[in-house]
C-alpha positions in Angstrom: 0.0 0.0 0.0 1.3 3.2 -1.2 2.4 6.3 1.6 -0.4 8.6 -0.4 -2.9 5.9 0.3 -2.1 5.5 3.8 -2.4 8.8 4.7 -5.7 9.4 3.0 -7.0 6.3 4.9 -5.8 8.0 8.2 -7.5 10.8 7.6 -10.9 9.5 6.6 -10.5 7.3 9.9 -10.2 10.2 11.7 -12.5 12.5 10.1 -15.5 9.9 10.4 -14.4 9.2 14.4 -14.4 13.1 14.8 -17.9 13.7 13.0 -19.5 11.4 15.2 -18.7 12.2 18.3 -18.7 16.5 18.1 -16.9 18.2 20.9 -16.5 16.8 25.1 -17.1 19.8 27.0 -15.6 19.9 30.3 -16.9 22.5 33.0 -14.4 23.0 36.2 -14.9 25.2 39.7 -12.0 27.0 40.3 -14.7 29.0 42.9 -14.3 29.0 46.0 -18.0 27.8 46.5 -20.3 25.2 45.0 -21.9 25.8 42.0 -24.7 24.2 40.3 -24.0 24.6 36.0 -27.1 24.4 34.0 -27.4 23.1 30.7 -29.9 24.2 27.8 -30.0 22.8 23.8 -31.8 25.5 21.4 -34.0 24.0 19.5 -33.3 21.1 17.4 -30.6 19.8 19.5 -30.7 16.8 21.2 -30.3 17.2 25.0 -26.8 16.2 26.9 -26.6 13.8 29.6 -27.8 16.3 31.8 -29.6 19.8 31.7 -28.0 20.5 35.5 -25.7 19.3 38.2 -23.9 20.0 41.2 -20.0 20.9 40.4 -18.1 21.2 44.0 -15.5 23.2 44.0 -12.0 21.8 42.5 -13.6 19.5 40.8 -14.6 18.7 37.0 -17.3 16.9 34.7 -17.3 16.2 31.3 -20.0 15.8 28.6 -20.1 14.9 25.0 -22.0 16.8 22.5 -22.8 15.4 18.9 -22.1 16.9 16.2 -24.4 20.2 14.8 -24.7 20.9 18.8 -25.7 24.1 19.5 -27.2 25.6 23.4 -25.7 27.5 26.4 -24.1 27.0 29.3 -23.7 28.9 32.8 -23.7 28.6 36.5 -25.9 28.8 39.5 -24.7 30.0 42.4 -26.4 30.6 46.3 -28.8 27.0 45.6 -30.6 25.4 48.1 -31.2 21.7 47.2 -33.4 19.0 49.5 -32.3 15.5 49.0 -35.1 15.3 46.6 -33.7 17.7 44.3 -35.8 20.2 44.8 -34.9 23.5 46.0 -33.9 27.1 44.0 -31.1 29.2 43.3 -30.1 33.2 44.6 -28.4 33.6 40.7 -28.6 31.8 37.2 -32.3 29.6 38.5 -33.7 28.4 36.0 -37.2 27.8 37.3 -37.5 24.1 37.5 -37.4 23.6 41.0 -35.0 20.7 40.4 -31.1 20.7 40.0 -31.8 19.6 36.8 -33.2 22.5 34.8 -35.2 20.4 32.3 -35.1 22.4 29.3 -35.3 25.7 30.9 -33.1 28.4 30.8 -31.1 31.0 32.9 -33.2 33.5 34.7 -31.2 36.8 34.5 -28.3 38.3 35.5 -25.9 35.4 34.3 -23.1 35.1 32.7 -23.7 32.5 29.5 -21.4 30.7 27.4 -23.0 30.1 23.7 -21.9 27.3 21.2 -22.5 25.9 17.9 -20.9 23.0 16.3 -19.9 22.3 13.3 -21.8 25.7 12.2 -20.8 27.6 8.7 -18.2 26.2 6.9 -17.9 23.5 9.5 -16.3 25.7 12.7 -17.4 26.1 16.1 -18.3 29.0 16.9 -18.6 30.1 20.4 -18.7 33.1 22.8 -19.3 34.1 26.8 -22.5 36.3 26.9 -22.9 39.1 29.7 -25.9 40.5 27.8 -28.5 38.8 30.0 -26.1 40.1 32.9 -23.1 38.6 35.2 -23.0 36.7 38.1 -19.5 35.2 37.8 -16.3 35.1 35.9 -16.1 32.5 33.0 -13.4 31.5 30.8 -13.7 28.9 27.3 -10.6 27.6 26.3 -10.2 25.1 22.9 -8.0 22.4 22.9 -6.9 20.2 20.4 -8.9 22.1 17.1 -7.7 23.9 14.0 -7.5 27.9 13.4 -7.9 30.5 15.9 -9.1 28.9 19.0 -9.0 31.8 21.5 -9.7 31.5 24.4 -12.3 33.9 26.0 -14.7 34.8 28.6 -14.6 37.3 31.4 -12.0 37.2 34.5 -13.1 40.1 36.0 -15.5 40.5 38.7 -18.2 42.6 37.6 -20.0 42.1 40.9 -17.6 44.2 42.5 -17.9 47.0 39.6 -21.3 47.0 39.2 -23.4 50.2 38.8 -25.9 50.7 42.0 -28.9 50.8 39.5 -27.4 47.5 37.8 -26.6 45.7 41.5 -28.8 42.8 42.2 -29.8 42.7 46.5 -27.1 41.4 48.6 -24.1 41.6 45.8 -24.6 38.4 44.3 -24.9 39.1 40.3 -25.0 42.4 38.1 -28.5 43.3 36.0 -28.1 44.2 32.1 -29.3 47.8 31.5 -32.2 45.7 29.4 -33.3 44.1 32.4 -33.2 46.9 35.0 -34.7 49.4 32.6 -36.5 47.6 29.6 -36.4 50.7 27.1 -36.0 49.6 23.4 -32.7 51.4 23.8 -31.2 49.1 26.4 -32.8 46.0 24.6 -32.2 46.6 20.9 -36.0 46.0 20.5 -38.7 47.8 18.2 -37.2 51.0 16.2 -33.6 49.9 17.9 -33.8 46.5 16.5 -31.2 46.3 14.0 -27.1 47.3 14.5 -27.7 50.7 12.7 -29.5 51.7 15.4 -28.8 50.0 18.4 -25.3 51.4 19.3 -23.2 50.5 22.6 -24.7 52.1 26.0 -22.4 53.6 29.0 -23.2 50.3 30.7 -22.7 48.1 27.5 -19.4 50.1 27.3 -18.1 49.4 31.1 -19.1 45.6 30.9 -16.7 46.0 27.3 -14.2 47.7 29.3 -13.5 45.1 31.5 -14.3 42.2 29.8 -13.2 43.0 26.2 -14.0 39.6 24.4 -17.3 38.8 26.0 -20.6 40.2 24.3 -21.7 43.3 25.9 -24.8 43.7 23.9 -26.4 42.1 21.2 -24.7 43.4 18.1 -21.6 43.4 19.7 -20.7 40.3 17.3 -17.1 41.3 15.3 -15.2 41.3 18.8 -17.3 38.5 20.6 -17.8 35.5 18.7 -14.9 33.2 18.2 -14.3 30.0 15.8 -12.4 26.7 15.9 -12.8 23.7 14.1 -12.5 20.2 15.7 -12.2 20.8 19.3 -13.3 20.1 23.0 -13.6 23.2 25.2 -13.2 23.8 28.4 -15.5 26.0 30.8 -14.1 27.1 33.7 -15.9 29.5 36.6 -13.6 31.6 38.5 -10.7 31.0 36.6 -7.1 32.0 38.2 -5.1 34.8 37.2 -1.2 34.8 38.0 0.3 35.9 40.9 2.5 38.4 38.6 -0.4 40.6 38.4 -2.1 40.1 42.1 -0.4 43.5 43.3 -2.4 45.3 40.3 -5.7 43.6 40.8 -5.7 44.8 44.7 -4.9 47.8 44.1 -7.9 48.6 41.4 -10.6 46.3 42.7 -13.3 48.0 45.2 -15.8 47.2 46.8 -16.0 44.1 49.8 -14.3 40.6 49.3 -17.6 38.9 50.7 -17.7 35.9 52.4 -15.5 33.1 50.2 -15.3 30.4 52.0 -18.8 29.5 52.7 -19.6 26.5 50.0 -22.8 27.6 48.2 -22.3 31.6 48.3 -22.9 33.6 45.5 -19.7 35.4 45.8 -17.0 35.0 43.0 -13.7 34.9 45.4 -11.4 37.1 45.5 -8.8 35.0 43.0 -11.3 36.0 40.3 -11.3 39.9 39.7 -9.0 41.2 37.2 -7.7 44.5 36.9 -9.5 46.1 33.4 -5.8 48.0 33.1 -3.7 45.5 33.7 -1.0 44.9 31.5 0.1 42.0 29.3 2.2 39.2 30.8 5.8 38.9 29.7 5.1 35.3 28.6 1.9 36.8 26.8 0.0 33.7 28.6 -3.6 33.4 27.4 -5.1 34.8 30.4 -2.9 38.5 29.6 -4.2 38.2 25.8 -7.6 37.9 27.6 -7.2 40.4 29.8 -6.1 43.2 26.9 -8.6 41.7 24.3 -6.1 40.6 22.1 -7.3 37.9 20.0 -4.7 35.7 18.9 -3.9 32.1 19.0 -2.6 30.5 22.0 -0.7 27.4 22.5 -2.8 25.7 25.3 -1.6 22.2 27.3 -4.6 20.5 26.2 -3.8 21.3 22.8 -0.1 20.1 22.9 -1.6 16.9 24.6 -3.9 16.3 21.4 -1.0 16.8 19.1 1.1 14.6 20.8 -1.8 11.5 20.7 -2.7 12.5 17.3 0.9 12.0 16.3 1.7 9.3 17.9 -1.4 7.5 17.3 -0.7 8.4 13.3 2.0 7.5 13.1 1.3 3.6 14.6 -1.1 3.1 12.0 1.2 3.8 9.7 4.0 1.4 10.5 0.6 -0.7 10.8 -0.7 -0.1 7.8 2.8 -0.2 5.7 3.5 -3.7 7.2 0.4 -5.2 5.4 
């Protein structure tokens, strides 16, 4: 069997596995808290293995998604479950009663994380949402996919920066100006409908501020949407920054640190805010790029670790497949 041959069987091998089985999406709680992630399909999607679940913190779950996916993700935080399952949530409820949300989605303020798989042209393309609000930082990260692949999301915490019109009781999460106010304006609705006429707000503009790669508001696509093609993704809440750039974050963030150590708080821990000014790493890691905004491609573990298997694995089949 010819090299040519062997290489375009590898590839169809791959491709078909690949098609089949879409993107795993792992969620981890950096927090210092509990939090309860909830899980909704758009229509047209088949549902996961769960629509909601318990994540304790420093710990992970994963989830496959087939391919042509598409839904949102985002965490509860402050819930209160019986050992039924019943019970509610102070942010991110989404209604049901239940820790599993059942189809339902986020009630407002939360922060969202939005993907479609295998989309136009056959990319992912995926974003973290603030425009239903914020109740904690988020990051996405790709691993192991093809073109961009930024990582985004929102490190800050908002709930410390929030305007006192914006502030939801007791601290917990931060109000879109379409939710607090519910002018046409503020919710690109009726005569502002349409990106020619629904332009960014003063509170559209401090969300953007701080967290320059998530959506702000609804047309605020060209800097908010990001692609990748053949990946799993990784959602973490309360992701760390590095130490390098604690002394800047203190110095900038107001407002109190909350109570962090109680498991099931709605605070966001004070390892999550993130200085809006704060300036780019010296090893321009992918948490300074998100910080800044800047967009470009970063070289993430999990991706070295799938191009290290893929190679390896490759290249067995073809001292395999040459042998025959």
């Amino acid at each position: 069997m010819s090299l040519s041959s062997t290489l375009i069987i590898i590839f169809a091998f791959f491709h078909t596995i690949r098609g089949g089985l879409g993107a795993t999406f792992t969620f981890v709680n950096n927090c210092d808290y509990t939090v309860w992630p909830g899980i909704l399909s758009n229509s047209g999607s088949p549902k996961l293995d769960s629509t909601g679940f318990q994540l304790t913190k420093a710990t992970s779950r994963s989830f496959q998604a087939p391919t042509g996916w598409s839904g949102r993700f985002w965490a509860r935080t402050g819930c209160n479950f019986d050992r039924s399952g019943s019970g509610s949530c102070a942010t991110g409820d989404c209604g049901s009663g239940q820790i599993e949300c059942n189809g339902a989605g986020a009630d407002p303020p939360a922060t969202l994380a939005e993907f479609t798989l295998a989309g136009a042209g056959g990319q992912d393309f995926y974003d973290v949402s603030l425009v239903d609000g914020y109740n904690l930082p988020m990051v996405v990260e790709a691993g192991g996919g093809s073109g961009m692949c930024a990582a985004t999301g929102c490190l800050a915490d908002l709930n410390r920066r929030c305007p006192a019109e914006l502030r939801v009781s007791g601290g917990g999460a931060c109000k879109s100006a379409c939710e607090a106010f519910g002018t046409p304006e503020y919710c690109c609705s009726g005569e502002y409908g349409n990106p020619n006429t629904c332009k960014p707000t003063a509170y559209s503009q401090l969300f953007k501020s701080v967290c320059p790669r998530s959506y702000s508001y609804a047309y605020d696509d060209p800097t908010s949407t990001f692609t990748c093609t053949g990946a799993d993704y990784r959602i973490t809440f309360c992701p760390s920054i590095p130490n390098s750039k604690k002394a800047s974050r203190d110095s900038t963030r107001g407002g109190s640190t909350g109570d962090d150590d109680d498991e099931g708080s709605s605070s966001t821990g004070s390892s999550s805010a993130q200085s809006q000014g704060a300036a780019m790493l010296a090893d321009s890691s992918w948490i300074a790029g998100l910080a800044t905004g800047d967009a470009s491609n970063t070289l993430t573990i999990s991706t070295l670790r799938s191009t290290l298997a893929g190679v390896t694995t490759t290249l067995s089949l073809l001292c395999f497949l040459n042998n025959l």
